[in-house]
N, C-alpha and C positions, 0 to 999 in steps of 0.2 A: 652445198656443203654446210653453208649455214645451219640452214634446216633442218638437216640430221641432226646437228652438234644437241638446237633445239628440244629436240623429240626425243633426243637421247635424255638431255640433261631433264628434262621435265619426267621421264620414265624414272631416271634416278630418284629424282623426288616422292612422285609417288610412291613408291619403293620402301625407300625410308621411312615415311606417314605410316603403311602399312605395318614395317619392321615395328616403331615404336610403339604404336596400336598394341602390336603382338605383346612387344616388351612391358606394357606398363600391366596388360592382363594378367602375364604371370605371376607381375609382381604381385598381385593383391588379389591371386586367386587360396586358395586354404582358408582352412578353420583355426582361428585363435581361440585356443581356451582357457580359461583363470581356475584354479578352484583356491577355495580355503584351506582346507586338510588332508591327510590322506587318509581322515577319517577308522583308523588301527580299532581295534574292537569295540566296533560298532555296528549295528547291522547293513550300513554303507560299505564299510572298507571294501578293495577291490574295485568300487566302481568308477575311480579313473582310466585305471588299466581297459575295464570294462568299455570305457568309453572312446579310447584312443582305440581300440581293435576295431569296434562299430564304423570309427570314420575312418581308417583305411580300408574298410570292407567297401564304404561306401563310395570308394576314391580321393577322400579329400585327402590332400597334405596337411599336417598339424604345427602348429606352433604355440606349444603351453609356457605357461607363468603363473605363480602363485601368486597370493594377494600382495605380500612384502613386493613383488617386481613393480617396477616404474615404467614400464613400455610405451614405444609411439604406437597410437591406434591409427595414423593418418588413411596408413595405405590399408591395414586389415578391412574388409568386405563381410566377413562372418563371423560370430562371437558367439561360443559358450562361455555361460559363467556356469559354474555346478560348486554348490553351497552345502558343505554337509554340515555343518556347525548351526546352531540357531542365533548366530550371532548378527544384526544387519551388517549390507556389504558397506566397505570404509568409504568414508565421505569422497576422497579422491578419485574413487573408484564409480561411483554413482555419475559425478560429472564427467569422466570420460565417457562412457558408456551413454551416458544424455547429447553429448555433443557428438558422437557418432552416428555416421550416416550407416552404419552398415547393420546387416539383418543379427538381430540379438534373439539366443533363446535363454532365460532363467530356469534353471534346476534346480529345484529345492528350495528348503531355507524361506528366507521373506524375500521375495521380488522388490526392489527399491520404487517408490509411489511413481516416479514418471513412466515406470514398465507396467505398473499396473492401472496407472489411467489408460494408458494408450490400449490397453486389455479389457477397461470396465471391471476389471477384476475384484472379488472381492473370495475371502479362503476363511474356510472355518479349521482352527487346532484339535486332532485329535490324537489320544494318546492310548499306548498300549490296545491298538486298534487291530482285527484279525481282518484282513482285505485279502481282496483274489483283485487279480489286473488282466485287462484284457486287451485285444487289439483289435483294431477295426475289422480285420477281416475274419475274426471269431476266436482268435489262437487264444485259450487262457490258460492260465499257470494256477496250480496249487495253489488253498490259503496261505499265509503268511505271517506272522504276529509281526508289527510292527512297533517301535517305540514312540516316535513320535512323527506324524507327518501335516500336509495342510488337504484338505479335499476344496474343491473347486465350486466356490456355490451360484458365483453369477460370473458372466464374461462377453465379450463382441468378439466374432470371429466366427473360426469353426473349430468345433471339438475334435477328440480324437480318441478312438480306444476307452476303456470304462473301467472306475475302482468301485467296487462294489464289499461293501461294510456291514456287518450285521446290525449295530446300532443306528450307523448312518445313511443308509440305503447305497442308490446309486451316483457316481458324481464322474463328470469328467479327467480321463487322465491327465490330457494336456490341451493347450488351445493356441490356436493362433490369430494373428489377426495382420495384413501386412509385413512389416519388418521384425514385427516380433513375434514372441511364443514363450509361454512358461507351461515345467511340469512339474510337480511340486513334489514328487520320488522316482527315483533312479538308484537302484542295487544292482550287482552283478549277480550274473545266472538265476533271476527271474523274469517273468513275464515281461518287467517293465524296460527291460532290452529292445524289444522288438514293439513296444507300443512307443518309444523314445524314437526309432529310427520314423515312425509314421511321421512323429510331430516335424523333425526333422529335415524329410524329404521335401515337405509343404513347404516351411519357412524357405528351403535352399535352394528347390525346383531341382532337385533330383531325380533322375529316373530311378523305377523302382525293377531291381533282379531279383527273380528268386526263385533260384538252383539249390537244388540240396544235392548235398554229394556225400559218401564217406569215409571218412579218412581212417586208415590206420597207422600210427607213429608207434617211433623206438624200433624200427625194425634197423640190424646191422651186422658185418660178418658175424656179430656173436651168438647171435637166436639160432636158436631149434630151425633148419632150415626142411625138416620132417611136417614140423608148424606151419609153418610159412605156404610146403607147398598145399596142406591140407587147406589153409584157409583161402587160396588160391583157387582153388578145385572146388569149392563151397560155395563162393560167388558165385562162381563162374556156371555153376551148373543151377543154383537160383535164381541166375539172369538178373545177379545186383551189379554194374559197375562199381568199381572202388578205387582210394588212390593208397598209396603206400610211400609215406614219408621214411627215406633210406638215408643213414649216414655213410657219409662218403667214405672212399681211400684214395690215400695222393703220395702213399712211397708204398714199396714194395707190390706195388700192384702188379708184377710176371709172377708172384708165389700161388702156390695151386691155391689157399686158403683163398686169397681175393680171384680169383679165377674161379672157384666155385661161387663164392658171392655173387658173382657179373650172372654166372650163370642162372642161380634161382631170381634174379632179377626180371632176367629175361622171359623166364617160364610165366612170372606173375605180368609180365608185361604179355604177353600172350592171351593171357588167361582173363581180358580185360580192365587188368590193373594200371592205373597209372602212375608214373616214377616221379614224383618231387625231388631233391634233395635237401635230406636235412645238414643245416650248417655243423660244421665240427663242433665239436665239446670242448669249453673252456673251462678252464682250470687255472686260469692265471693271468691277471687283466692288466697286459701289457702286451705289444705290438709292432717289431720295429715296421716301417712305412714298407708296404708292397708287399709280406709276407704273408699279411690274409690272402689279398688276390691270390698273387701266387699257389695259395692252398685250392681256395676257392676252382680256380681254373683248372690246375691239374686232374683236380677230384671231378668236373665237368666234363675234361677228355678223357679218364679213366670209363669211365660210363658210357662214352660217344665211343671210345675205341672198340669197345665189348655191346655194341651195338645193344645200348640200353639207352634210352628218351630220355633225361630228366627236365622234364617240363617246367619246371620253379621250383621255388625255395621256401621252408619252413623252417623259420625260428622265433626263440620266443621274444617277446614284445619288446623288451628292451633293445634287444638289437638294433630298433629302428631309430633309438634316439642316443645312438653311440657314436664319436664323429671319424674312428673305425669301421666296425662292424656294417655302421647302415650303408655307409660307399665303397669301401671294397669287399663285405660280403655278399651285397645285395645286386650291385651292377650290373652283371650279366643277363637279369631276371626282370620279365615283364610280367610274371605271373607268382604269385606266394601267396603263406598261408600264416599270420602270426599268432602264435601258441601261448597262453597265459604264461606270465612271469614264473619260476621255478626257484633259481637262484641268482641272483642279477650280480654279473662281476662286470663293471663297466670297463673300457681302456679311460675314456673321458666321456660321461653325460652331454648330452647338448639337450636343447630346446627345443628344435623342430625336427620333424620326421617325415619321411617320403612315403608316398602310394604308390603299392601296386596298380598295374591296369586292371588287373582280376585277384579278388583277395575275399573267399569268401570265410564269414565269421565262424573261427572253431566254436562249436557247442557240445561238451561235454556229454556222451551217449545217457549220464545219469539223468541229466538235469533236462534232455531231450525226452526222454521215458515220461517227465512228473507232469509235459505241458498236454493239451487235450483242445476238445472241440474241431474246427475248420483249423487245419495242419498248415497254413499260409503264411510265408516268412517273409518279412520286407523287404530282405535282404538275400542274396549265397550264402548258406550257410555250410558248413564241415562238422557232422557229426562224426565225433572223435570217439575212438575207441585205442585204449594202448595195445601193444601184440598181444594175442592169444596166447596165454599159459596151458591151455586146454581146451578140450572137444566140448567140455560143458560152456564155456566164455563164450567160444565161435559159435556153438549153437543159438543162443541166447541173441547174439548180435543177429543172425542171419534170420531171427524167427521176430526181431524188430525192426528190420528195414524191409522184413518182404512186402509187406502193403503196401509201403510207401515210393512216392517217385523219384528215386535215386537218378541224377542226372551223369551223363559219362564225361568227365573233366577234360580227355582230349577233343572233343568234339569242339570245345573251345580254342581260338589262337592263342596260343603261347607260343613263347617263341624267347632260348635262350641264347646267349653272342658271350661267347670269349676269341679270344687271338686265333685260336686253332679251330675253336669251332664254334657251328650255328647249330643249334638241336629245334625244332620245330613242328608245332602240331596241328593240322588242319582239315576240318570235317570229318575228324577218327582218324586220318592216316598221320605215321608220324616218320619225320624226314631226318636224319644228319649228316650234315655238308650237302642237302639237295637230294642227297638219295634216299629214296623211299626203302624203309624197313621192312623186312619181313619176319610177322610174327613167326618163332619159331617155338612150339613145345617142347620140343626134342629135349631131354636130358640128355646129355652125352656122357660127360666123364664127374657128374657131382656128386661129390659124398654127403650124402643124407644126415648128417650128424655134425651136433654142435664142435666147431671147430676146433681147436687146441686153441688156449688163450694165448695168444701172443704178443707183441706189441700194440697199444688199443689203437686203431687204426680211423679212427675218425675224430680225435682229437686235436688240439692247435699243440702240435710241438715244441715250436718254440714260446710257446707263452710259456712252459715250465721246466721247460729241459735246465736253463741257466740254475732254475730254484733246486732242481733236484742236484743238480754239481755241488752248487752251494751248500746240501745238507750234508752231499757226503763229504766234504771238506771238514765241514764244521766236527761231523763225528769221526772221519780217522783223524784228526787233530787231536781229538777229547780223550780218545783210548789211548792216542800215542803219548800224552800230556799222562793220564790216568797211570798207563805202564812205565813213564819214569818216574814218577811217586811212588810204585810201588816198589820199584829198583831200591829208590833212595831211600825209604823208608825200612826195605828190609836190613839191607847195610848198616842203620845205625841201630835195629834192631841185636844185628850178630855182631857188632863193634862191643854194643852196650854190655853183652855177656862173656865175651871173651877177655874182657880184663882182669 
């Protein structure tokens, strides 16, 4: 009896070793990043945004601060700084960073001298410079007028990707060497995206994926569903997979309107589309606790009831650092897709942001069209197109991704979890509650035509419903105040002449 107790308690122990092992990993697994500004008209702005979508593409979790924040570095493991100012980083700021054991990469700006000893680094200033940027495995983007940047003249380590100058010649994009790396520009929606991710992967040891898929957003009861299934039938007989980001319904979903919706959903899920859902539309950044979920879930069995997949979730980027939004919109979802910022109404901002397992980087179909040479992406990307207004748009998209290798998004695990349901997708087939779906084309009873506008059905109602009560209080108050002024006013009008 002894013995066991022994063998037991020492199992205990080991156990625990293990657990805390596990514990202390997560804690100090993510990327911390600093920046200076958010850089508003300048040829940078955008590229934080730009930058936080790159590392949830990549899987890390985030955790940002500006230069004014005072943060412990203890436990952080990975640091971006990204410098858009030409300002040196603050003295404070350099000694943390120097006393830090963890892998640093410098963005921009002037690297502080202990990053750029440990680099050999040395940068020449150039200004109102025209460069093209490339990436190691050939992808390059358009020239570019630049205002001001640094190019890379000596360094230890290994380079990455190439800026290439008409004055200047050629120079490396970025370099690393050990724990560090510096790239001396970074903008959003050019080349230097996906020559950023190379430098990146290096310093982090990340594995490199890269899926191209494409997306189409904004699609919801309200589109042309004549649209819809043309562009359905266009893929499909192209032999492009595609994914189709859909706004949800979470009331009234027995009315035929949503019942025809489930339906052309179903066709494009047929038709080898696959179903994301896009999160509701807000309008009004307040929350009470458990009513997103509650949106969020319904709108999930809405779609599992009507025997439609929705695989993950699309929204835009801010959601991810809302301390709302990212937990109970995002929860269910092991798989999403985050969308450049639009209109940012937070409930409450936070600091850190969570990863999808699969989150490839949206790229806007224009800004996809302007890059060239060896078509190889670091990273999944989501060539984004909004809904087709027309047979000339859909054309246009399907005569740009024919060449290319569009990958099919279910073929990947996804896999969504609310209370009521599991929706699931594996080696193409896709399950809910366990049972395997049967694509079905069949139209049966859908009316081909843009719905009657009715209630907007994919928005957070109670974020505005209290605001709309509120207004019309305030105005039948105003008319009713306005109409006894007018009482009172006539009265002493017809007092005044009857004397």
């Amino acid at each position: 009896m002894p013995k066991k107790i022994i063998i037991a308690f020492l199992l205990g122990l080991v156990i625990f070793f293990i657990n805390e092992q596990d514990i202390t990993a997560k804690a100090d697994d993510g990327v911390t990043v600093f920046y200076d500004s958010l850089a508003k008209n300048t040829d940078n702005e955008g590229n934080i945004d730009s930058l936080l979508r790159i590392l949830n593409s990549m899987g890390e979790r985030v955790m940002m601060y500006s230069w004014n924040e005072n943060p412990d570095l203890s436990e952080t493991s990975k640091i971006i700084v990204l410098q858009n100012k030409q300002n040196d980083l603050p003295y404070k700021w350099v000694q943390k960073l120097k006393d830090s054991k963890a892998k640093i990469a410098y963005i921009g700006g002037n690297p502080p001298a202990f990053l750029a000893d440990k680099l050999q680094l040395k940068t020449e200033a150039v200004t109102n410079a025209a460069l093209t940027i490339q990436t190691n495995d050939g992808l390059k983007g358009k020239p570019q007028l630049v205002a001001n940047t640094n190019l890379i003249t000596s360094y230890k380590g290994t380079s990455f990707g190439e800026i290439n100058t008409t004055e200047n010649g050629k120079s490396p994009y970025g370099v690393q060497s050990e724990n560090y790396a510096y790239a001396p520009i970074f903008q959003a929606n050019n080349t230097s995206e996906f020559a950023l991710v190379d430098v990146l992967r290096a310093l982090f040891g990340t594995k490199k994926e890269a899926n191209q898929y494409a997306l189409i957003t904004d699609v919801n009861p309200f589109v042309d569903f004549n649209m819809l299934k043309k562009t359905a039938d266009t893929f499909y007989e192209k032999g492009i997979p595609f994914v189709v980001s859909a706004g949800p319904v979470f009331y009234n979903s027995d009315f035929t309107a949503a019942k025809n919706y489930a339906e052309i959903l179903r066709y494009v899920q047929a038709k080898n589309g696959t179903i994301l859902m896009n999160v509701p539309a807000v309008t009004y950044g307040a929350s009470p606790a458990g009513e997103l979920e509650n949106i969020i879930q319904k709108s999930v069995h809405f779609f599992a009831d009507n025997d439609v997949a929705a695989l993950g979730v699309t929204a835009e980027l801010y959601w991810n650092f809302d301390k709302v939004y990212g937990t109970e919109g995002f929860a269910p979802f092991n798989s999403g897709i985050l969308l450049p910022n639009e209109k940012i109404i937070h409930t409450t901002k936070k600091n850190n942001g969570n990863a999808f397992e699969k989150s490839p980087f949206s790229v806007t179909s224009d800004f996809y069209g302007t890059m060239s040479g060896q078509m190889n992406f670091p990273l999944d990307i989501a060539i984004t197109y909004p809904f087709f207004n027309s047979e000339k748009e859909l054309k246009a998209a399907v005569n740009q991704l024919a060449d290319e290798n569009i990958s099919d998004f279910r073929l990947q695990t996804n896999e969504v979890k609310t209370v009521q349901d599991t929706i699931e997708s594996n080696a193409g087939s896709l399950y809910i509650n366990d049972q395997a779906i049967t694509l079905d084309s069949d139209l049966k009873y859908l009316k081909t035509k843009k719905m009657e506008t009715q209630k907007q059905a994919g928005s957070l109602e109670g974020f505005f419903s209290y605001q709309n009560t509120f207004f019309t209080i305030v105005i039948v108050l105003s008319l009713g105040i306005i109409g006894i002024l007018f009482i009172f006013g006539y009265r002493l009008y017809m007092k005044k002449y009857m004397k």
